[in-house]
C-alpha positions as CSV (number, residue, x, y, z in Angstrom):
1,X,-7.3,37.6,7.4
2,X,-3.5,38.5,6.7
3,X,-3.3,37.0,3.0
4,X,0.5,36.0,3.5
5,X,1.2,32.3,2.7
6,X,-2.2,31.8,2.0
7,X,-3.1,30.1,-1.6
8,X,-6.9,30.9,-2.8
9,X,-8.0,29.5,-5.5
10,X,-11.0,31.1,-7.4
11,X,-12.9,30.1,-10.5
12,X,-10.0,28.3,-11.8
13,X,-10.6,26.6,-15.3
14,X,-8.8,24.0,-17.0
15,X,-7.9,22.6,-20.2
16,X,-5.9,19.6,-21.5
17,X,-6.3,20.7,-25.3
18,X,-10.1,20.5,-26.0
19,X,-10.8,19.0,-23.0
20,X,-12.6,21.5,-20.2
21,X,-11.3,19.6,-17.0
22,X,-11.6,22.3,-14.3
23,X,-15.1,24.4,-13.9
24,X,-14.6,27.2,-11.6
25,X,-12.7,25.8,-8.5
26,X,-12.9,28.1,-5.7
27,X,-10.9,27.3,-2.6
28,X,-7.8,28.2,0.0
29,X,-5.0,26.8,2.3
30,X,-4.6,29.0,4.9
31,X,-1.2,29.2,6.6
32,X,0.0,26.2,9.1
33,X,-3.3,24.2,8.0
34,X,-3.4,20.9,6.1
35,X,-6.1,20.7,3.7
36,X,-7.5,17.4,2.2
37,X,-8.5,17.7,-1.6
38,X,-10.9,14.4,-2.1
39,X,-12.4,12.7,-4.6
40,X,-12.7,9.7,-7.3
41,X,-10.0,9.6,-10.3
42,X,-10.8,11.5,-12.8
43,X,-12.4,14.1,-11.1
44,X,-9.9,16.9,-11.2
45,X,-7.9,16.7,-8.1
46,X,-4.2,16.3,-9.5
47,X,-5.7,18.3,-12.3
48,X,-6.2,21.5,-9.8
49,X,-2.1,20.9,-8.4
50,X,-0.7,20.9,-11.7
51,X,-2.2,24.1,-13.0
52,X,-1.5,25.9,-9.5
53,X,2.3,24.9,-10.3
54,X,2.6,25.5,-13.6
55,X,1.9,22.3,-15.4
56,X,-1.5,23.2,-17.0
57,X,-2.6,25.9,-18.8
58,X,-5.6,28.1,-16.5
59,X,-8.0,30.9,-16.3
60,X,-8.9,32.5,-13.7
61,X,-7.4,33.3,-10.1
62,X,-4.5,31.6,-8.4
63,X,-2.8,33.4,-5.8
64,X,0.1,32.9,-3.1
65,X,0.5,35.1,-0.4
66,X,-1.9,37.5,-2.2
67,X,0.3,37.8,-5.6
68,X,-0.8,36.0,-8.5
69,X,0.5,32.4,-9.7
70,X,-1.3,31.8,-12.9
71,X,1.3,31.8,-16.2
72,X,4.4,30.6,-14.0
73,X,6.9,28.3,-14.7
74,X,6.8,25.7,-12.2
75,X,10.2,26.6,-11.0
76,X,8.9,30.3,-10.6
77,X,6.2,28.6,-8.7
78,X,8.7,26.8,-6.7
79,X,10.9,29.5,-6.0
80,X,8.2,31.6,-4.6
81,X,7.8,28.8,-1.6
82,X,5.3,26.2,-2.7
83,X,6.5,22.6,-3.0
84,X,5.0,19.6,-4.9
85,X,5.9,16.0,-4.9
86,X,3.6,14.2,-7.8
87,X,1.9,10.9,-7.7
88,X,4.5,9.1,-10.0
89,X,7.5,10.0,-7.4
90,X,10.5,11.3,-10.4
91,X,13.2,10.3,-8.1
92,X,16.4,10.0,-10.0
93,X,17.1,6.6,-9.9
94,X,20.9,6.3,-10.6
95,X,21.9,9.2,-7.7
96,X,22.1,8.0,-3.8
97,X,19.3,8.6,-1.8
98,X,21.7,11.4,-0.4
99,X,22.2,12.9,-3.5
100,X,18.6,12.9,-4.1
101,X,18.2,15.2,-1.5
102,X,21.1,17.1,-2.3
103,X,19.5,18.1,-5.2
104,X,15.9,19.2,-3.5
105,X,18.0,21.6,-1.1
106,X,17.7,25.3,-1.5
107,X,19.7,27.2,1.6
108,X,19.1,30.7,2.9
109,X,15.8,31.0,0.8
110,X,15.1,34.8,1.3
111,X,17.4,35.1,3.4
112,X,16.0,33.0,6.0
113,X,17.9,30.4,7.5
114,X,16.4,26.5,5.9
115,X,13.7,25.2,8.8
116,X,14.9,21.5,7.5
117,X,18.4,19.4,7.3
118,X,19.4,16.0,6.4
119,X,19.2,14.9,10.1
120,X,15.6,16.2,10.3
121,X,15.1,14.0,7.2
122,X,16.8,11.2,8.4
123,X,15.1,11.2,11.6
124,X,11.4,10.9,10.5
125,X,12.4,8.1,8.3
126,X,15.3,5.9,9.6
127,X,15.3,3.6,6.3
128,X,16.7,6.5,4.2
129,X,19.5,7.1,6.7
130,X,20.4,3.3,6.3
131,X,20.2,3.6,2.5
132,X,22.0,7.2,1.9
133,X,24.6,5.7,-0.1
134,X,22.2,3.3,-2.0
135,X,20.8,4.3,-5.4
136,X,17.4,5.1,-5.2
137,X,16.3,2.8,-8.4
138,X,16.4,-0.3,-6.4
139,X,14.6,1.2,-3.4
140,X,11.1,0.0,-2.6
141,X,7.8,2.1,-3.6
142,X,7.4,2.9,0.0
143,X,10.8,4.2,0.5
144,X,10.7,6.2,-3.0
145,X,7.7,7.9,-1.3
146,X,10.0,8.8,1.3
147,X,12.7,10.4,-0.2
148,X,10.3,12.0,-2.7
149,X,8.7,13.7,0.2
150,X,11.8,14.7,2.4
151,X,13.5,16.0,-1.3
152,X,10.8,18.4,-1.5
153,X,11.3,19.1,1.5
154,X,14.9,20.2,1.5
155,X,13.8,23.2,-0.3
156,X,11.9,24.5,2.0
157,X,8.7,25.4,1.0
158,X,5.8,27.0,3.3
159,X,3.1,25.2,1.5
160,X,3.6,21.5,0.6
161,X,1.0,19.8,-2.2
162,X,1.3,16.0,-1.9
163,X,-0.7,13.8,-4.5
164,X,-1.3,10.4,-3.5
165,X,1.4,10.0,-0.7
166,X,-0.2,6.9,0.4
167,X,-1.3,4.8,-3.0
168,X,0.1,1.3,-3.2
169,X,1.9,1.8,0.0
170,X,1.8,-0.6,3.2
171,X,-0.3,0.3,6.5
172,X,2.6,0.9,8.1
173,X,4.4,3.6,6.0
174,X,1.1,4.9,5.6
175,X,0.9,5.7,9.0
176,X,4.5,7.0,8.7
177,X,3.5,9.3,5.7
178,X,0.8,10.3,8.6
179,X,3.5,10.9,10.9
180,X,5.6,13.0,8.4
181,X,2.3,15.1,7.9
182,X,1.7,16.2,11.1
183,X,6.0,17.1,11.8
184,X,5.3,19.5,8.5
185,X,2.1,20.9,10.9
186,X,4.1,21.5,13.9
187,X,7.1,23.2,12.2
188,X,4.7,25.7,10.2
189,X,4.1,24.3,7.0
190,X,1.1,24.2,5.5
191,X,0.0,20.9,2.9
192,X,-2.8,20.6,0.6
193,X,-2.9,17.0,0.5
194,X,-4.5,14.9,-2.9
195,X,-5.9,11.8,-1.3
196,X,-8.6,8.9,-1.9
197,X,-8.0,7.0,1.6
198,X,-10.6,8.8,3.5
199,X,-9.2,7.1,7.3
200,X,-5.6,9.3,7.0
201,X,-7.1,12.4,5.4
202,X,-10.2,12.7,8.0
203,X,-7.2,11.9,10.5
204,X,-5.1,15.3,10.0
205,X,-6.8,17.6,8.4
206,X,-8.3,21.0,9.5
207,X,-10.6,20.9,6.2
208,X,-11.8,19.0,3.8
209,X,-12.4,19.5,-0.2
210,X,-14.5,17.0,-2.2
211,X,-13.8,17.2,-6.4
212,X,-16.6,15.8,-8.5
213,X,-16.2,16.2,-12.3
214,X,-14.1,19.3,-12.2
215,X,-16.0,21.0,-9.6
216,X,-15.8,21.6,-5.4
217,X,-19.1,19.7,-4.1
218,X,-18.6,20.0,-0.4
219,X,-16.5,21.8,1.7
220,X,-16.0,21.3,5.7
221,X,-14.3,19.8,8.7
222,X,-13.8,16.2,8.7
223,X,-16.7,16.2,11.0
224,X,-18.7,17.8,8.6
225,X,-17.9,14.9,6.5
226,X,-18.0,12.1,8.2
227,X,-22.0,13.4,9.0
228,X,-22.3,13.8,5.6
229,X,-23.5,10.1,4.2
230,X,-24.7,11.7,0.6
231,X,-21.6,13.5,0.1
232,X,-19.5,9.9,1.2
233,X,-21.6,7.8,-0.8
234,X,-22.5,10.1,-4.1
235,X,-18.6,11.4,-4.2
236,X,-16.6,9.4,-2.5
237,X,-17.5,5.7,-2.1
238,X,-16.4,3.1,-5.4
Protein backbone atom coordinates (compact mmCIF):
# COMPACT_ATOMS: atom_id res chain seq x y z
CA UNK A 1 0.00 0.00 0.00
CA UNK A 2 1.21 3.60 -1.13
CA UNK A 3 2.37 4.94 2.51
CA UNK A 4 1.28 8.66 1.68
CA UNK A 5 -1.16 10.18 4.22
CA UNK A 6 -1.08 7.18 6.00
CA UNK A 7 -0.21 7.44 9.99
CA UNK A 8 1.09 3.97 11.52
CA UNK A 9 1.73 3.70 14.75
CA UNK A 10 4.09 0.97 16.02
CA UNK A 11 5.23 -0.01 19.52
CA UNK A 12 4.66 3.40 20.70
CA UNK A 13 5.49 3.97 24.61
CA UNK A 14 4.56 6.57 26.88
CA UNK A 15 5.46 8.37 29.83
CA UNK A 16 3.91 11.15 32.01
CA UNK A 17 7.21 11.42 34.29
CA UNK A 18 7.39 8.01 36.01
CA UNK A 19 4.31 6.89 34.87
CA UNK A 20 4.51 4.08 31.89
CA UNK A 21 1.05 5.01 30.20
CA UNK A 22 1.45 3.64 26.64
CA UNK A 23 2.84 -0.25 26.13
CA UNK A 24 3.63 -0.78 22.58
CA UNK A 25 0.63 0.64 20.54
CA UNK A 26 0.66 -0.61 17.09
CA UNK A 27 -1.84 0.72 14.69
CA UNK A 28 -2.74 2.99 11.26
CA UNK A 29 -5.22 5.34 9.57
CA UNK A 30 -5.18 4.78 6.20
CA UNK A 31 -6.02 7.57 3.82
CA UNK A 32 -9.85 8.76 3.37
CA UNK A 33 -10.80 6.22 6.38
CA UNK A 34 -12.23 7.23 9.75
CA UNK A 35 -10.94 5.16 12.48
CA UNK A 36 -12.56 4.81 16.01
CA UNK A 37 -9.99 4.63 18.92
CA UNK A 38 -12.30 3.05 21.99
CA UNK A 39 -12.05 2.50 25.31
CA UNK A 40 -12.72 3.45 29.22
CA UNK A 41 -10.88 6.68 30.72
CA UNK A 42 -7.88 6.13 31.65
CA UNK A 43 -6.96 3.67 29.34
CA UNK A 44 -4.63 5.57 26.99
CA UNK A 45 -6.75 6.84 24.20
CA UNK A 46 -6.07 10.73 24.43
CA UNK A 47 -2.82 9.53 25.81
CA UNK A 48 -1.82 7.89 22.16
CA UNK A 49 -3.18 11.66 20.29
CA UNK A 50 -1.10 13.76 22.35
CA UNK A 51 2.23 12.02 21.87
CA UNK A 52 1.40 11.54 17.94
CA UNK A 53 1.20 15.59 18.09
CA UNK A 54 3.76 16.41 20.08
CA UNK A 55 2.33 16.80 23.58
CA UNK A 56 4.02 13.68 25.24
CA UNK A 57 7.24 12.54 25.25
CA UNK A 58 7.49 8.73 23.14
CA UNK A 59 9.53 5.85 21.99
CA UNK A 60 9.12 4.10 19.36
CA UNK A 61 7.50 4.65 15.73
CA UNK A 62 5.25 7.32 14.65
CA UNK A 63 4.97 8.07 11.15
CA UNK A 64 2.95 10.28 8.50
CA UNK A 65 2.97 9.69 5.12
CA UNK A 66 5.98 7.31 5.73
CA UNK A 67 8.31 10.15 7.47
CA UNK A 68 8.72 10.07 11.03
CA UNK A 69 6.72 12.26 13.66
CA UNK A 70 8.16 11.40 16.93
CA UNK A 71 10.23 14.56 18.64
CA UNK A 72 7.98 17.24 16.86
CA UNK A 73 6.66 20.25 17.99
CA UNK A 74 3.09 20.13 17.64
CA UNK A 75 3.02 22.96 15.28
CA UNK A 76 5.65 20.87 13.12
CA UNK A 77 3.13 18.20 13.56
CA UNK A 78 0.57 20.53 12.33
CA UNK A 79 2.23 21.95 9.55
CA UNK A 80 2.94 18.62 8.04
CA UNK A 81 -1.10 18.15 7.55
CA UNK A 82 -2.48 16.45 10.69
CA UNK A 83 -5.10 18.37 12.75
CA UNK A 84 -6.33 17.90 16.34
CA UNK A 85 -9.12 19.47 18.19
CA UNK A 86 -8.70 18.24 22.12
CA UNK A 87 -11.35 17.28 24.53
CA UNK A 88 -11.32 20.60 26.51
CA UNK A 89 -12.23 22.68 23.16
CA UNK A 90 -9.31 25.92 23.79
CA UNK A 91 -11.50 28.23 21.90
CA UNK A 92 -10.52 31.76 22.58
CA UNK A 93 -13.21 33.08 24.21
CA UNK A 94 -12.93 36.88 23.85
CA UNK A 95 -12.48 36.64 19.72
CA UNK A 96 -15.85 36.23 17.45
CA UNK A 97 -16.67 33.00 16.32
CA UNK A 98 -15.28 34.43 12.98
CA UNK A 99 -12.20 35.29 14.24
CA UNK A 100 -11.87 32.07 15.76
CA UNK A 101 -11.66 30.62 12.59
CA UNK A 102 -9.69 33.26 11.17
CA UNK A 103 -7.10 32.17 13.23
CA UNK A 104 -7.36 28.13 12.37
CA UNK A 105 -6.99 29.17 8.50
CA UNK A 106 -3.79 28.18 6.71
CA UNK A 107 -4.17 29.12 2.67
CA UNK A 108 -2.34 27.56 -0.22
CA UNK A 109 -0.84 24.84 2.16
CA UNK A 110 1.85 23.35 -0.26
CA UNK A 111 0.78 25.01 -2.70
CA UNK A 112 -2.43 23.46 -3.03
CA UNK A 113 -5.40 25.48 -3.16
CA UNK A 114 -7.46 25.09 0.81
CA UNK A 115 -10.28 22.11 0.20
CA UNK A 116 -12.40 24.23 3.03
CA UNK A 117 -13.91 28.08 3.36
CA UNK A 118 -16.02 29.90 5.76
CA UNK A 119 -19.10 29.11 3.70
CA UNK A 120 -18.23 25.31 3.86
CA UNK A 121 -18.05 25.95 7.64
CA UNK A 122 -20.98 27.87 7.94
CA UNK A 123 -22.95 25.51 6.00
CA UNK A 124 -22.63 22.28 8.04
CA UNK A 125 -23.43 24.27 11.07
CA UNK A 126 -25.93 27.15 10.54
CA UNK A 127 -25.67 28.37 14.43
CA UNK A 128 -22.04 29.58 13.84
CA UNK A 129 -23.17 31.60 10.82
CA UNK A 130 -25.88 33.30 13.11
CA UNK A 131 -23.28 33.87 15.84
CA UNK A 132 -20.05 35.03 13.59
CA UNK A 133 -19.94 38.20 15.25
CA UNK A 134 -20.64 36.82 18.86
CA UNK A 135 -17.77 36.04 21.14
CA UNK A 136 -17.33 32.60 21.60
CA UNK A 137 -17.14 32.64 25.59
CA UNK A 138 -20.77 32.94 25.95
CA UNK A 139 -21.55 30.24 23.36
CA UNK A 140 -23.04 26.95 24.44
CA UNK A 141 -20.79 23.63 24.94
CA UNK A 142 -22.38 22.24 21.85
CA UNK A 143 -21.63 25.15 19.70
CA UNK A 144 -17.94 25.50 21.20
CA UNK A 145 -17.65 21.95 19.79
CA UNK A 146 -18.48 23.40 16.65
CA UNK A 147 -16.38 26.00 16.01
CA UNK A 148 -13.54 23.94 17.59
CA UNK A 149 -14.05 21.43 14.90
CA UNK A 150 -14.55 23.76 11.75
CA UNK A 151 -11.24 25.97 13.28
CA UNK A 152 -9.28 22.91 12.79
CA UNK A 153 -10.61 22.61 9.97
CA UNK A 154 -9.70 25.84 8.33
CA UNK A 155 -6.18 24.62 8.20
CA UNK A 156 -6.65 22.11 6.25
CA UNK A 157 -5.38 18.99 7.37
CA UNK A 158 -5.56 15.45 5.59
CA UNK A 159 -5.88 13.67 8.79
CA UNK A 160 -8.23 14.99 11.55
CA UNK A 161 -7.83 13.42 15.36
CA UNK A 162 -10.99 14.40 17.31
CA UNK A 163 -11.12 13.49 21.14
CA UNK A 164 -14.44 13.30 22.64
CA UNK A 165 -16.38 15.36 19.94
CA UNK A 166 -19.58 14.16 21.36
CA UNK A 167 -19.13 14.32 25.53
CA UNK A 168 -21.72 16.32 27.31
CA UNK A 169 -23.30 17.22 24.11
CA UNK A 170 -27.17 16.91 23.23
CA UNK A 171 -28.52 13.95 20.80
CA UNK A 172 -28.99 16.24 18.37
CA UNK A 173 -25.61 17.91 17.82
CA UNK A 174 -24.40 14.62 18.35
CA UNK A 175 -25.92 13.51 15.35
CA UNK A 176 -24.61 16.87 13.79
CA UNK A 177 -21.00 16.12 14.90
CA UNK A 178 -21.98 12.65 12.98
CA UNK A 179 -22.96 14.66 10.04
CA UNK A 180 -19.65 16.77 10.11
CA UNK A 181 -17.77 13.38 10.19
CA UNK A 182 -18.94 11.87 7.25
CA UNK A 183 -18.64 15.66 4.96
CA UNK A 184 -14.69 15.26 6.26
CA UNK A 185 -15.13 11.37 4.62
CA UNK A 186 -16.48 12.55 1.35
CA UNK A 187 -14.06 15.44 0.71
CA UNK A 188 -10.86 13.11 1.51
CA UNK A 189 -10.02 13.57 4.86
CA UNK A 190 -9.19 11.03 6.89
CA UNK A 191 -10.13 11.17 11.20
CA UNK A 192 -9.01 9.08 13.86
CA UNK A 193 -11.72 9.64 16.14
CA UNK A 194 -11.32 9.27 20.35
CA UNK A 195 -14.80 8.22 21.42
CA UNK A 196 -16.68 6.33 24.41
CA UNK A 197 -20.37 6.43 22.75
CA UNK A 198 -20.09 3.14 21.03
CA UNK A 199 -23.77 4.00 18.74
CA UNK A 200 -21.86 7.08 16.66
CA UNK A 201 -18.47 5.44 16.37
CA UNK A 202 -19.88 1.84 15.17
CA UNK A 203 -22.00 4.24 12.87
CA UNK A 204 -19.06 5.76 10.62
CA UNK A 205 -16.26 4.04 11.03
CA UNK A 206 -14.27 1.73 8.59
CA UNK A 207 -12.31 0.29 11.74
CA UNK A 208 -12.36 0.02 15.13
CA UNK A 209 -9.43 0.21 17.96
CA UNK A 210 -10.18 -0.86 21.54
CA UNK A 211 -7.45 0.67 24.36
CA UNK A 212 -7.23 -1.18 27.60
CA UNK A 213 -4.55 -0.04 30.10
CA UNK A 214 -2.20 1.31 27.54
CA UNK A 215 -2.49 -1.42 25.14
CA UNK A 216 -4.65 -2.23 21.57
CA UNK A 217 -6.99 -5.35 22.72
CA UNK A 218 -9.01 -5.73 19.54
CA UNK A 219 -8.89 -4.49 16.36
CA UNK A 220 -11.82 -4.86 13.49
CA UNK A 221 -14.75 -3.65 11.65
CA UNK A 222 -17.63 -2.41 13.59
CA UNK A 223 -19.10 -5.71 12.76
CA UNK A 224 -16.39 -7.39 14.20
CA UNK A 225 -17.36 -5.60 17.25
CA UNK A 226 -20.51 -5.57 17.67
CA UNK A 227 -20.08 -9.84 17.43
CA UNK A 228 -17.65 -9.44 19.91
CA UNK A 229 -19.73 -9.57 23.44
CA UNK A 230 -16.22 -10.27 25.52
CA UNK A 231 -14.46 -7.44 24.00
CA UNK A 232 -17.91 -5.00 24.67
CA UNK A 233 -18.40 -6.18 28.03
CA UNK A 234 -14.51 -6.79 29.39
CA UNK A 235 -13.36 -3.23 27.58
CA UNK A 236 -16.03 -1.38 26.89
CA UNK A 237 -19.16 -1.64 29.00
CA UNK A 238 -19.12 0.65 32.72
Amino acid sequence: MNDARTLKLDNLHAFYGKSHVLHGVTMEVRPGEIVSLLGRNGSGRSTTVKTIMGQVDGTGSVTWGGKPLLGQKAYEVAHQGIGYVPENRDIFARLTVHQNLMLGEKSGRRGKTPRWSYDDMYRMFPRLKERQHTEAGVLSGGEQQMLTLCRTLMGDPDLIMIDEPTEGLAPKIVELVADYLKTLKQRGVSVLLVEQKLAIALEISERCYVMGHGRIVFEGTPADLRANAYVRKEWLEV
